[in-house]
Steps between C-alpha positions, in 0.01 A plus 500: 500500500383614855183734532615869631228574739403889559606639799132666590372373778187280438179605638399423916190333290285542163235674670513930545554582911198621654600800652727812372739391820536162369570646118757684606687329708525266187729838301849369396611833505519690800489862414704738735296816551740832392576816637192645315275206585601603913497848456164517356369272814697713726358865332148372512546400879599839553275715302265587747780626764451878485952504519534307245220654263650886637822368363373380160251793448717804408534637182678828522853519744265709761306257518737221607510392842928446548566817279553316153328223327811329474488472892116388466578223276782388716284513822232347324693243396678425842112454607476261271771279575386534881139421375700184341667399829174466653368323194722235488600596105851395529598703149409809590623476862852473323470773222697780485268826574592606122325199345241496727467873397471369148235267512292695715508717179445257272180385706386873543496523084344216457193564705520882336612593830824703426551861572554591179184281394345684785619843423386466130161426639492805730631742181186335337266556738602866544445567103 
């Protein structure tokens, strides 16, 4: 009977690359960054741009820029996928302004970021 061979690749050689280049370009898998994974490189090349942040930093209506903070989000978020033109991030360049919208919230909470995080802090703060 024949011997099945695996169909991992074997090794360029036995010994470890010497650089963190050479290791990995060696990765069978070639992850495909997400929406959230371009988003967050896309907020953080934007945080600093005093739009952007007046945009992001409301957290009552009268305080919103385009009258809601529905219309915030969606300018933010049209920033973003600009900011991703320019970056070259191919995913977000092609999202829809309502999933872009999305993850930008999803990155805000996870860096405790969010207005409501936010506003819970404030209410804190003024006990």
């Amino acid at each position: 009977m024949p011997r099945i061979r695996p169909l991992v690749p074997a090794p360029a050689s036995r010994s470890l690359p010497a650089t963190v280049t050479q290791l990995l370009g060696q990765n069978i898998r070639k992850a495909k960054p997400t929406l959230k994974d371009e988003v967050r490189l896309a907020y953080l090349a934007l945080y600093e741009n005093a739009a952007f942040r007046r945009l992001r930093d409301a957290l009552e209506p009268e305080e919103t820029v385009e009258g809601s903070m529905q219309d915030d989000d969606t300018c933010a978020a049209q920033m973003l996928r600009k900011k991703g033109v320019e970056l070259n991030l191919h995913v977000l360049a092609k999202s829809k302004l309502h999933d872009i919208n999305l993850k930008m919230r999803v990155f805000e909470r996870g860096v405790n970021a969010s207005r409501k995080q936010r506003s819970q802090v404030e209410a804190e703060d003024a006990a």
